[in-house]
N, C-alpha and C positions, 0 to 999 in steps of 0.2 A: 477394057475395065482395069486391068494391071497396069496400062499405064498412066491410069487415073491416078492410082492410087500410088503410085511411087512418085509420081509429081507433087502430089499431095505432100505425104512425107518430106519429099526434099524441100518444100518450101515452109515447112515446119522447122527442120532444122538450121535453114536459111533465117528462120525469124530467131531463134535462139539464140544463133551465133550473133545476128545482130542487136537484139540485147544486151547479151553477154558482153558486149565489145563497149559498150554506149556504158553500163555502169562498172565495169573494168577502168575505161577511162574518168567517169566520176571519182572512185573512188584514190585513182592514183591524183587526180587536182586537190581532194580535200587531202592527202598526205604531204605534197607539197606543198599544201598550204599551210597546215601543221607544223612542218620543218620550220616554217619561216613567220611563223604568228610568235609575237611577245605577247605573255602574258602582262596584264597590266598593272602598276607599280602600289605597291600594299602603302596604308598610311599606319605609320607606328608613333612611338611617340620614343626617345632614347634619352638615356643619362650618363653620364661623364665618368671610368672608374676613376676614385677617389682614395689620395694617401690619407688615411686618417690613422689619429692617434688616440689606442680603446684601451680601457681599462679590466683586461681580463675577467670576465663574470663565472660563477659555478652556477646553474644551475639547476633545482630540485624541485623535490616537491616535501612541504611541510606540514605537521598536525598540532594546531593549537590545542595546549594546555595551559589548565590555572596555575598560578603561583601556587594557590593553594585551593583544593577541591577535595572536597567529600562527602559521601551520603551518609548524612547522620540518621543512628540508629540507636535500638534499645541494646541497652546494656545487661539488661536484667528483665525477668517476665513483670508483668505487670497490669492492671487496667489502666486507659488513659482518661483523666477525670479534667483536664483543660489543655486549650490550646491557644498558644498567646502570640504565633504569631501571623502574619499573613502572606499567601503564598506570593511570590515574584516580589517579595520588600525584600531592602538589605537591613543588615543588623548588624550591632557591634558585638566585639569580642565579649562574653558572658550577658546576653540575652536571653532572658527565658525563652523557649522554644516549647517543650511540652512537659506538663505537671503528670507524672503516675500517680496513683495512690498509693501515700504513704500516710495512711492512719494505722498501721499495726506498727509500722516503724518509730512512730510517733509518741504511740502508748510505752513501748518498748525502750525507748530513749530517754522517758522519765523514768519509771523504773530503773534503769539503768544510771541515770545521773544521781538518783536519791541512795539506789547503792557504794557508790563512787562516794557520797557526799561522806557516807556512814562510815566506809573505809578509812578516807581521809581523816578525820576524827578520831578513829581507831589506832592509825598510824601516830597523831599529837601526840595522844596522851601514853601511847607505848614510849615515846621518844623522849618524853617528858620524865618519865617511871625508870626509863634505862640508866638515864641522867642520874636518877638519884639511886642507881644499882636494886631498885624492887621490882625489875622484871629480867626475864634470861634477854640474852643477844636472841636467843633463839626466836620467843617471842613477839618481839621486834621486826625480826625478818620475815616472821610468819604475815604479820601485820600488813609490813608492808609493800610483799608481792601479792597481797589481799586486795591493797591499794590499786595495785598496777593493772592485774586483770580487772582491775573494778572498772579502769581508765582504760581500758583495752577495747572493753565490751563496747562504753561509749564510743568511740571511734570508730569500730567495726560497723556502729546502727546509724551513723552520721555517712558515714563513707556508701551504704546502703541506701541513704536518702540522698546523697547527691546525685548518685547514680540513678534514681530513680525521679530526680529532677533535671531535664535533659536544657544544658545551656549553650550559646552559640562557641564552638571551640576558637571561632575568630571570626573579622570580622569579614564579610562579603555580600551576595545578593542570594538570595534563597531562590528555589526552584517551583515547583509541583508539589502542594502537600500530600501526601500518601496516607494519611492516621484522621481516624474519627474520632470525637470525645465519646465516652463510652468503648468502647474497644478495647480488646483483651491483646497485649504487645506477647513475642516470644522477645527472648534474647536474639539480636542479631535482624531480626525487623527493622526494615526502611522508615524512615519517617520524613525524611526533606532532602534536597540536595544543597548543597552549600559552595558557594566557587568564590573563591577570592578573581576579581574580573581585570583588575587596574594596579600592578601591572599584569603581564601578560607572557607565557612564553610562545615561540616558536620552535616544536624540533624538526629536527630535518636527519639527514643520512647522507654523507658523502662516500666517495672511493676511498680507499688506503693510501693511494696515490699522489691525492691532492689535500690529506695530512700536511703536508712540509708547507702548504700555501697557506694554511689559515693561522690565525690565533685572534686572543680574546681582543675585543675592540673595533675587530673588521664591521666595515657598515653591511647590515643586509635590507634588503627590498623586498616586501612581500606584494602580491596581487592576486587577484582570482574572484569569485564569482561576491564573496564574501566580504572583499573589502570595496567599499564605496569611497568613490574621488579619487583621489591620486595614490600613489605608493604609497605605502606604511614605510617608514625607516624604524631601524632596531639594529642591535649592536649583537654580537656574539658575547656572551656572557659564559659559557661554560663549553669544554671540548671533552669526550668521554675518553680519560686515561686507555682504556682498551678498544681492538677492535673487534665486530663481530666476527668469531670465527669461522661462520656457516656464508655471510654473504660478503666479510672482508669489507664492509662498509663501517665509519664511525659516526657515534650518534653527537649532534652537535645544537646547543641552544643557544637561540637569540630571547630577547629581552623585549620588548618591545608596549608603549605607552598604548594603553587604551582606555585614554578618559571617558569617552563616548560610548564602553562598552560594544563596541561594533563588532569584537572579534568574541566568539564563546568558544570554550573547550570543546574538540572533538571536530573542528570543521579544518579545512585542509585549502592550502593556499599553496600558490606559486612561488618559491624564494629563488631570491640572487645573491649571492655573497659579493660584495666586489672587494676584487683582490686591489693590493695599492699601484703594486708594479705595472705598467704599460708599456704597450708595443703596437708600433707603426705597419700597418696593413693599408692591401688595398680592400677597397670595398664598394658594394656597388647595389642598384634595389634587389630583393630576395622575387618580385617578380619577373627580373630580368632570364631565372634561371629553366630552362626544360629540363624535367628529371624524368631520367628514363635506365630499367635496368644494366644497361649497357654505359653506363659514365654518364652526367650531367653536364652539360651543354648550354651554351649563350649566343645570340647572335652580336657580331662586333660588324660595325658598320663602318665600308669604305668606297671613298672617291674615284670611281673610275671615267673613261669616256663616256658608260653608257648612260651615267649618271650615279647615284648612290646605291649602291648593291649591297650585300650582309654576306658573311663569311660564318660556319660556325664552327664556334670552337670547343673543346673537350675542356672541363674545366675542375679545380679540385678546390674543396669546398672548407672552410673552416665555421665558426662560432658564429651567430647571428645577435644582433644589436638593434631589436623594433623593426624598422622595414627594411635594413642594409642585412647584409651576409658577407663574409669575410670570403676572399677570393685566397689560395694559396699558390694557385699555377695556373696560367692558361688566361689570362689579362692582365695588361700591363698599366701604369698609371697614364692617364689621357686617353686611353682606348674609350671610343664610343660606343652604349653597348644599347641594344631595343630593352627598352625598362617594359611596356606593354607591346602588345601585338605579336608576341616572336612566336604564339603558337600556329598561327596563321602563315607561317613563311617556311621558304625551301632553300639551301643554300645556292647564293649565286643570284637572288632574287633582287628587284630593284624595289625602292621605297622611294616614302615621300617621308619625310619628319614633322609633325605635327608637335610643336611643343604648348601650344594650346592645349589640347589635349593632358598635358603629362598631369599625371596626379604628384600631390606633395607628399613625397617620404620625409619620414621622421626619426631620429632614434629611437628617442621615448615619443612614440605616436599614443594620443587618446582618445581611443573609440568611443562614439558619442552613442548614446541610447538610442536600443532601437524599441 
């Protein structure tokens, strides 16, 4: 019976060892096989670096305002007895806009002129009476500081009614009426908005740094969600004498045409200053680039026996220009570099080049609607 059972056993571990042995050897075939498998060759698509010659860009970010904008308001309390104009029309400079009630000012101002008139009269015939020495100097001037505040009061009750006649301070496009006929106004109550639309500014904020690069005349380019078609062009019109102390930025205005009204105060665009001076860089697509915390990187494509292999290289990055990005170190002009595909590869990898495939960069590329 024991030597049943040790026979047993030993040809138990007879079958183990010869498994053992049987996928031992499998597994050592698929490692030599491994060693010696190429993987197979990626298709990319590559672009050429390029010497070009760029015209230095700043840029920002900018906030449209009017020439000229402001919520017109009551100057004075009052009720509002008409309203003359309508909201989102433009109007010229001295437009009625809103009538308050002025019937006491009204009353008030004939009274006031009939006194004025009575004065006057008073003053003649003092002046006339002085002439012939039957009245004092005194009487005279009693007269006609009479006059004056007679002529005071009127002006006061006029100055009183215009203010309570509200007119357009200039011309532009009105807003959202806020005021109902009938309605009791406080001093200092909103009644319309008012924006001079055409022309138009842009401000923006630069560094302190790039101070010495600008002045008045520079073209600038604006874009962003806001403007429709192509660039806006606009000029730098004004540079603020001081800098901010707190963020050491200067505040800088462009000028800019908006016949079409496309641009309204308060909406906030992309600007480019371009500076005049330029300089010769290489450059190359901005999708060519891997970025990764450790340096940004490119694959640069080269000829060997195996066929076309990729190398990559560490690369230092300057200003971007639409779909190009400025190379400073780490590619040379003529170097070929993977524009698509280089997330897919490992260095030392072989390729195929598909220039089928390559998409069209642009400087000024324009995204078409989606």
């Amino acid at each position: 019976m024991k030597k049943k059972i040790a026979l047993t056993l030993l040809g138990i571990v007879v079958l183990f060892a010869v498994i053992g042995g049987i996928k031992a050897l499998q597994i050592k075939a698929m490692i030599d096989q491994g060693k010696t498998m190429v993987p197979p060759p990626e298709t990319v698509t590559t672009a050429v670096a390029e010497e070009s010659l760029w015209a230095p860009v700043l840029s920002t970010v900018g906030n449209v305002t009017a020439v000229q904008g402001v919520n017109v308001s009551a100057q004075l309390d009052g009720n509002v007895v008409a309203i003359a104009f309508t909201a989102g029309s433009t109007v010229a400079k001295g437009d009625l806009l809103v009538q308050m009630d002025i019937s006491t000012e009204s009353a008030q101002l004939r009274a006031a002129e009939a006194t004025k008139e009575l004065t006057r009269l008073s003053l003649e015939r003092s002046r006339e009476l002085l002439n012939n020495r039957t009245v004092s100097q005194a009487q005279f001037d009693a007269d006609n500081a009479a006059f004056e505040q007679a002529e005071a009061q009127v002006d006061t009750i006029k100055a009183t009614i215009q203010k309570k006649t509200i007119r357009a301070p200039f011309a532009g496009r009105l807003g959202v009426r806020l005021v109902n006929v009938g309605q009791t106004l406080r001093a200092g109550d909103q009644i319309v908005s008012l924006q001079a639309l055409n022309p138009i500014y842009v401000d923006f904020y630069l560094p302190q740094q790039d101070v010495a690069r600008i002045a008045t005349g520079l073209t600038v380019n604006i874009s962003g969600d806001a403007v429709s078609g192509d660039l806006l062009e606009g000029k730098i019109t004004a540079i603020n004498p001081d800098v901010d102390s707190e963020t050491r930025n200067v505040r800088v205005q462009a000028t800019f045409n908006n016949a079409d009204e496309g641009l309204r105060p308060g909406m906030f665009v992309n600007a480019k200053v371009m500076l005049t001076a330029k300089k010769t860089l290489i450059s190359i697509p901005i999708s060519s680039v891997l970025y990764a915390p450790y340096g940004n990187s490119v694959y640069i494509v080269e000829t060997t026996p195996q066929g076309k292999t990729v190398r990559q290289q560490l690369v230092r990055l300057g200003v971007t220009r639409g779909d190009y990005i400025e190379v400073i170190s780490g590619v040379n002009k003529g170097d070929e570099v993977v524009s698509t595909g280089a997330f897919k590869l490992r260095p030392g990898a072989t390729v195929i080049v598909n220039t089928a495939l390559a998409p069209k960069f642009e400087l000024a590329p324009k995204p078409t609607d989606s």
